[in-house]
Each structure stands twice: as structure tokens, then as C-alpha cells.
MIKE-108057 format. One record per residue (C-alpha): x, y, z. Coordinates in steps of 0.05 Angstrom, whole numbers, plus 5000, padded with zeros to 4 digits. Layout:
XYZ;...
REM end
This chain:
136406961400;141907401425;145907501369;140107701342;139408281382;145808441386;145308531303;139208891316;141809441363;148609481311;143709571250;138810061290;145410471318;147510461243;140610821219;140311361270;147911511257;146711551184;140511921190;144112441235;150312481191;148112981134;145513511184;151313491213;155713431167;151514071130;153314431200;160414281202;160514561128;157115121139;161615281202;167715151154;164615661117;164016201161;170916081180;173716091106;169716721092;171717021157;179617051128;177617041054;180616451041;177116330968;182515830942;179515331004;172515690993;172315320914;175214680942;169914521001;164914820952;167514230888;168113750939;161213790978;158313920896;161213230888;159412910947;151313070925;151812950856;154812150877;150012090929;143411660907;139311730973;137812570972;131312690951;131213110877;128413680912;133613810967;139213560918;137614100867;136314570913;142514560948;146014380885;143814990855;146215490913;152815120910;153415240843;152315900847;157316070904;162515730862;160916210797;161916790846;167616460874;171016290798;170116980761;170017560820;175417190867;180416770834;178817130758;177616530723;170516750683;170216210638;169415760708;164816200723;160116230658;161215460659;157915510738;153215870724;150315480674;151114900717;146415270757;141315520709;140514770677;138314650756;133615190758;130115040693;129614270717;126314490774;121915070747;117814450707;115414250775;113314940801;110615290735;108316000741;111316660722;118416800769;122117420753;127817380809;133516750790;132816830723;134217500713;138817620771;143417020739;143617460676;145218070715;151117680755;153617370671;151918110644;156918390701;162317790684;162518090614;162718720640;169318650684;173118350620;170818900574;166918490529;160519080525;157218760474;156218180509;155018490572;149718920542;146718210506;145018060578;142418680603;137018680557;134617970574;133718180637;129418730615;126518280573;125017860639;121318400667;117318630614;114917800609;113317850678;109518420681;105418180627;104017520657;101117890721;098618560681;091418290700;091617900759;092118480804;098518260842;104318600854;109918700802;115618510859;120819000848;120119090772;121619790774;128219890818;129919230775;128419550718;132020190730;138819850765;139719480685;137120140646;142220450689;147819930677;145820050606;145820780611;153720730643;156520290589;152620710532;156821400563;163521030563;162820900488;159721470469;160722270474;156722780514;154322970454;151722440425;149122030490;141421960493;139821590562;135621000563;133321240633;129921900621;126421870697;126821560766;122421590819;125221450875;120021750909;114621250887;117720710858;124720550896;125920070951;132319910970;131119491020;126819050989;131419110937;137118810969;133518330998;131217990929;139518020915;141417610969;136617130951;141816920888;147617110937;147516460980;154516661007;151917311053;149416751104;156516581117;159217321114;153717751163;156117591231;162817731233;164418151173;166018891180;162219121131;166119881130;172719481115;169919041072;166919561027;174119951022;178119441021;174318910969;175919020892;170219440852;165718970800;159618910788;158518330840;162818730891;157619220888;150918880892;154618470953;156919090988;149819370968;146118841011;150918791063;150619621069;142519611069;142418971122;145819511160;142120151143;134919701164;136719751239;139120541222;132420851244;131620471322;139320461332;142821041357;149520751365;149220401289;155420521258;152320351180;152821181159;160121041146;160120371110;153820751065;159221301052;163820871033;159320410988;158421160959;164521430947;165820740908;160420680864;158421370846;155621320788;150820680810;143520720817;145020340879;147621010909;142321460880;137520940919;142620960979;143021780978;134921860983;134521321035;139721691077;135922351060;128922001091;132721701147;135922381166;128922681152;126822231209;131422381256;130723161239;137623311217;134523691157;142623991141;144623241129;138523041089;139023721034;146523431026;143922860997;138823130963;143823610937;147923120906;141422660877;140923380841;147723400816;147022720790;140922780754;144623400716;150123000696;145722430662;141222890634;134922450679;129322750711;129522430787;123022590826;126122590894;121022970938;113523010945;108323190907;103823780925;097423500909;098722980957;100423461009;094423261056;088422871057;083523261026;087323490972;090022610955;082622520953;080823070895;087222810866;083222100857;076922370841;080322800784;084422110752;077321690760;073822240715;078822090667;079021480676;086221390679;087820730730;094520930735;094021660768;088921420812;093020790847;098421420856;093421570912;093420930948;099920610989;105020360938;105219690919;098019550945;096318980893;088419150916;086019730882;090319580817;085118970801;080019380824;080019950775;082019640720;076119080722;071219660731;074220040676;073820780659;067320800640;065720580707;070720990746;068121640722;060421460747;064121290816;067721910805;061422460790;058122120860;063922230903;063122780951;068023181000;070522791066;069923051132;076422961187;074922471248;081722471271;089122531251;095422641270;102822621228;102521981202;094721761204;088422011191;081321751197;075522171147;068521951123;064422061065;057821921041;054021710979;046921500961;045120810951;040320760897;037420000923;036320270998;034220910977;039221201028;045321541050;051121151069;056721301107;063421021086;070521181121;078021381087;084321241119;090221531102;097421401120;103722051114;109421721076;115122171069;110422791067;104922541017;098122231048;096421601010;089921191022;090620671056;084020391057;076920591039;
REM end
């Protein structure tokens, strides 16, 4: 009876220090890690990343889910690791389709339209092509991610949610696209695929770089103790230099606004002088323009501005870069809607609302124009309760035919970067 439990206590000690062992050995990885990316020591970065690739792929008791998952991110980090730090891009390619044969295998058990892996693991194959001159290629890929986007946006056209990021996605490839298209080509002769930007409506760098980092698993190992200045000067230029410099940079910038002593102006100057000729930095120059804006050094934020200008010459592109009159307060954003419901046009009227408000999109286009312009001929002038430089609270009224009376509705509006935009009515 007690050898027994003696075997009992040995085979319960034996569960609990298997149980524990693959959290911790994940932690001691991830420490490794931090310390490998710390001294960019990529040579040991692609063996711990083989080796802990091959310690999943023999194990048989990891669920599917957390095995692919992890798999995948692994997978990834080694691409990166292959083409942009030891120059092997065939390694690379081979990676990343390691990696997209995981995705697809686990896409079957979550169907439903996804925009971000998918297209951002053409972006990161479109740039490998890119760095070893192979354009056509390159420019293969770019238009599949456009192709992404557009398959996307159809999938949700009617479902009244939010196309995440399909714009400043859209406009980073046209962009790429734009840059190859003006090294092959003369002045002359170059038409741009990007004819306009708004970067007043329809960028978000921040958000932005946050949907990068989500297919650049190796930023968790790099944000606490890289200087991200340095880094930025001192890394080699690429394509996946640049969207990794771009969300360290904004991770930086985000803090910008509440942070006096935040050193991130010269790390975005850098990231600038860099990548010039990026859409990255045209998004980077108008958030430093708002942020300066903010903090009321106007000199700083016409400098950027300035430049925005100069680039918008050079690619013969219209950039719409400051706001728009008939937004200019809250009387004049509410004619504005009244005037696109007459017409009927969805489009013109959701430039009155908050961007990016999936709400009103569904709205208007279930009731449809015919509808919009009876709403519209009803709608009469509001009348100011309260505002201030950022808010303001106004009412209206209209008859309701069933009660036979007049009811009183209220408007809120929001100031975002000098344009008042409803924000709810």
C-alpha cells in the first residue's frame, strides 16, 4: 500500500511538471528572444526559431489550434528573418508559404471574409521581389492585394460594417505601384495609379500600424528595449525595414500628444528622411502637422504641410490635406447633409458623420435615395444648446404624421481637425 503511494506522488509530480513545462519553456523562449533581438543576433534568431518550429511540429499533445497558431507566427518570423536579415529570399518565399498553407488550414474553421494576413503576406512577398529587382513579380503581388481589398469590400458592401483600413491599405500598394511604375518609366510618360489621397478623411496611421504588427510577430520582442531613433538610421532600407520602422515610429508618436518629454519627433524625422517617397511619410508628415496643430506650434505644422504640398507636385496627385469649408461648423455640416440626401447620394452624406461610423452607412443605403430625399425636404434648421471647440449639442424638429405632432430630436457634433462631423442624431 505504500509503494503505491509512493508511485502515486512520482506520477502526480510528473503531471504537474509536464503541465508546467510548455509555459515555461514558451517564457524562457520568449526571453531568449528579447535577448537575441536586443544585439541582433539573427543567425541565433533562425536557429531558436527552426528549432522551437521543430519541437511543435514533433509534438503530438498541442491542441491544432494553438499548434497552428503559434506555428504560423513562427513561420512568419523566420520569412522575415531568411530574406530581410541573412538575404536568403528563396528561404524566405519557401517560409512564407509554410505559413500561408497554415493560415488557409485554419481559415476553414473560422469562414468569413478577412482582409488583414492574406494580403499583408502578399505585401511582405511583393516587397521580397521588390529588394531583388524582380518588378514584375513584385507588381504580380501588389495587385492581389488590391485584389484582396476590392473582395473584401464587396463581401461587407451591404452589411453596414466597417471596411477596416481599406483605404490607407489601398493607397500604401497604389503607392508602391505608383514608385515602381516612375522608376521604369519617364516623367513624361508616367500616369499615376493614385490620382488622390485624403488624408484628411480617409488616413489613419495609427490604426494603420497597428493592423502591420499584427503579421509582424517579432515587434513583441523588439519594443522594450530598442531605440527606435538608432534603429531607424542604422537598419538597412527595404520594404520590410520600413513597415517595421513604420510601426515602431507610430507606437512612439501614440504617446506624442500627453508626453512632453517624448523623444519620437526625431525617430519620425528620421523614418522621413529615409523613406521619402513612402506613403508612410505622407501619412507620418500630416500626423505631425495635427499633432503640432494640437500643441499650437502652427510654424512646425505649415512645414509639414509644406512639404505634403511639394510632394503632391512631384507625383502629379491631388492630396486633400486640410478641411473642408462646408464643414466649417455645425450649421453649415448639417445643410451639407441635407443637400447630399436631396440627391440622394449615400456617399456625401456619411462625409457628415464621424469617419468610420459603420451606423449610418447601413442606414442610408437600406432607405435608399428615394427615401433620403423625403427625409431630406422635412428637415428643418437646428438651434445651438451648447458648444464649445470640440462638442456641440443642437436640436431640431419635425412633424410626426401618426401623433399629429411636433417632435423634438437632438444633433451632436464632434470638431475633428477643424471640420464638425455628427456624431449622433
Amino acid at each position: 500500500m505504500k509503494k503505491r503511494s509512493i508511485l502515486l506522488c512520482i506520477f502526480s509530480l510528473l503531471f504537474v511538471l509536464t503541465t508546467l513545462s510548455t509555459p515555461l519553456h514558451a517564457a524562457r523562449i520568449h526571453s531568449q528572444l528579447v535577448d537575441l533581438y536586443t544585439v541582433s543576433d539573427y543567425p541565433a534568431i533562425a536557429k531558436l526559431l527552426e528549432k522551437r518550429i521543430d519541437e511543435i511540429e514533433s509534438a503530438t499533445a498541442a491542441s491544432s489550434k494553438a499548434k497552428g497558431d503559434e506555428l504560423y507566427k513562427l513561420h512568419i518570423m523566420l520569412a522575415h528573418t531568411y530574406a530581410w536579415r541573412l538575404g536568403s529570399f528563396n528561404d524566405g518565399l519557401a517560409e512564407y508559404e509554410r505559413a500561408r498553407e497554415l493560415r488557409l488550414e485554419q481559415e476553414k474553421k473560422k469562414p468569413g471574409p478577412n482582409i488583414t494576413t492574406a494580403a499583408l503576406e502578399y505585401l511582405f512577398m511583393a516587397g521580397m521581389y521588390e529588394q531583388i529587382k524582380d518588378h514584375a513579380r513584385a507588381l504580380e503581388y501588389y495587385q492581389k492585394i488590391l485584389q484582396q481589398v476590392k473582395a473584401y469590400s464587396d463581401a461587407v458592401a451591404n452589411s453596414g460594417e466597417r471596411i477596416f483600413l481599406g483605404s490607407d491599405l489601398t493607397y500604401l500598394i497604389q503607392y508602391a505601384i505608383d514608385t515602381i511604375q516612375i522608376q521604369q518609366q519617364s516623367a513624361k510618360t508616367y500616369t499615376p495609379l493614385t490620382k488622390k489621397i485624403d488624408l484628411m478623411h480617409e488616413s489613419n496611421p495609427m490604426m494603420l500600424s497597428l493592423m502591420l504588427a499584427s503579421v509582424l510577430p517579432e515587434l513583441e520582442y523588439m519594443y522594450e528595449n530598442t531605440n527606435i531613433e538608432a534603429f531607424i538610421k542604422n537598419n538597412p532600407p527595404s520594404m520590410y525595414s520600413m513597415l517595421l520602422e513604420g510601426c515602431l515610429m507610430m507606437s512612439g508618436l501614440s504617446a506624442m500628444e500627453h508626453d512632453s518629454t517624448n523623444q519620437m519627433p526625431g525617430a519620425a524625422q528620421a523614418f522621413i528622411n529615409k523613406y521619402p517617397d513612402s506613403y508612410l511619410t505622407l501619412s507620418t508628415r500630416f500626423l505631425l502637422a495635427q499633432i503640432a496643430q494640437q500643441k499650437g506650434d502652427t510654424e512646425q505644422a505649415q512645414l509639414h504641410l509644406t512639404d505634403l504640398k511639394k510632394t503632391a507636385k512631384k507625383r502629379n496627385i491631388e492630396l486633400i490635406i486640410e478641411a473642408d469649408k462646408k464643414f466649417a461648423a455645425p450649421e453649415s455640416t448639417w445643410e451639407a447633409l441635407r443637400q447630399a440626401m436631396r440627391k440622394g447620394d449615400v456617399e456625401a452624406a456619411l462625409l457628415c458623420h464621424i469617419p468610420g461610423d459603420p451606423q449610418y452607412k447601413g442606414m442610408y443605403s437600406a432607405l435608399g435615395p428615394d427615401v433620403l430625399k423625403k427625409i431630406a425636404a422635412d428637415m428643418k434648421p437646428i438651434e445651438k444648446i451648447r458648444a464649445d471647440e470640440q462638442t456641440a449639442k443642437y436640436r431640431a424638429t419635425r412633424f410626426h404624421k401618426k401623433a399629429d405632432t411636433e417632435i423634438t430630436y437632438y444633433i451632436y457634433f464632434v470638431n475633428i481637425l477643424g471640420e464638425w462631423k455628427i456624431e449622433s442624431m
